[in-house]
N, C-alpha and C positions, 0 to 999 in steps of 0.2 A: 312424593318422595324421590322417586327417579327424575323427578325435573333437579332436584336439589343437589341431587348427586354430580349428574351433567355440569350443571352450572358450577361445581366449586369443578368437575377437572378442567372445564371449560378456560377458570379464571387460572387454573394454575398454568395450563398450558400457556394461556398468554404472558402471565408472568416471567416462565421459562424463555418463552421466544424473545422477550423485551430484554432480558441481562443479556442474553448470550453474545449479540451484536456488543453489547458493552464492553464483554469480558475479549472478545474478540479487538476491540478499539487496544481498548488497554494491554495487551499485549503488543498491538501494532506500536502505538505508542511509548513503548521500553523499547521497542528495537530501535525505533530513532532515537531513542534517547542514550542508546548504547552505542550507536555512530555515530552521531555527533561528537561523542568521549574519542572516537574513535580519530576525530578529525576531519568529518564531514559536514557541511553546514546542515541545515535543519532541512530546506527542500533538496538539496543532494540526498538525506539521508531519505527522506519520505518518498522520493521518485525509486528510490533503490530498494526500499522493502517492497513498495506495488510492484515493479520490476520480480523480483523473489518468487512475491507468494501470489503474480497476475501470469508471469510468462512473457512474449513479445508483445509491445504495445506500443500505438501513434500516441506523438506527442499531445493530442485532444485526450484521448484515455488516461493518461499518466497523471495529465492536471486534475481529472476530474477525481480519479480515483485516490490521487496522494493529495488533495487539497492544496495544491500547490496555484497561486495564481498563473494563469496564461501566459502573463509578459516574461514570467520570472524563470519558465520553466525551459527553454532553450538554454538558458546561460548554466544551470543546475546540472543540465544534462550534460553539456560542454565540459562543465567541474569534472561530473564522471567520467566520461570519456578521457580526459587527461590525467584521471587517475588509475586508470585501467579498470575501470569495475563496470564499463559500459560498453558496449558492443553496436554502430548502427548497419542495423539490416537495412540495405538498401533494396529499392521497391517505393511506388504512390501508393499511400502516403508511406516515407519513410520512418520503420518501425525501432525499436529500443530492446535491448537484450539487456540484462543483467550479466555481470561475468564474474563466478568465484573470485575471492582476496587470495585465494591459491594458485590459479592459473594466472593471474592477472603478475 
């Protein structure tokens, strides 16, 4: 009976842990999808939410973390930085800052 037990919180935790990454995408996913409205291309908007909700990051991290491919992701960053929503921390490797649409 106690095996029984275990086994369904067992499955439900895993259930729980498996949406949550989901419902976490899908929010990431609106927020590009609300910068792009915004006038952002799709990898300017995706490097700028990992920026947000990552903090300072090399451009290896940015690609990896916003799905952004490698070759695409300097020119993306350049976008931002010409639009003032990007900041470069200089330092090896040189890092990436997010910057309020306030301050900017």
């Amino acid at each position: 009976m106690t095996i029984g037990i275990g086994s369904d919180l067992k499955t439900a935790e895993i259930e729980y842990s498996r949406s949550l990454p989901v419902k976490v995408l899908a929010a990431d996913e609106f927020s590009v999808q609300s910068l792009m409205k915004l006038g952002l291309t799709e990898y300017e908007a995706r490097i700028y939410v990992v920026l947000v909700k990552m903090g300072p990051r090399n451009a290896s991290e940015i690609s990896f973390l916003g799905k952004v491919p490698r070759p695409k992701t300097y020119g993306a960053i350049r976008g931002l930085e010409s639009k003032g929503l990007l900041r470069i921390v200089t330092g090896k490797p040189e890092r990436y800052m997010a910057v309020s649409p306030m301050t900017s």
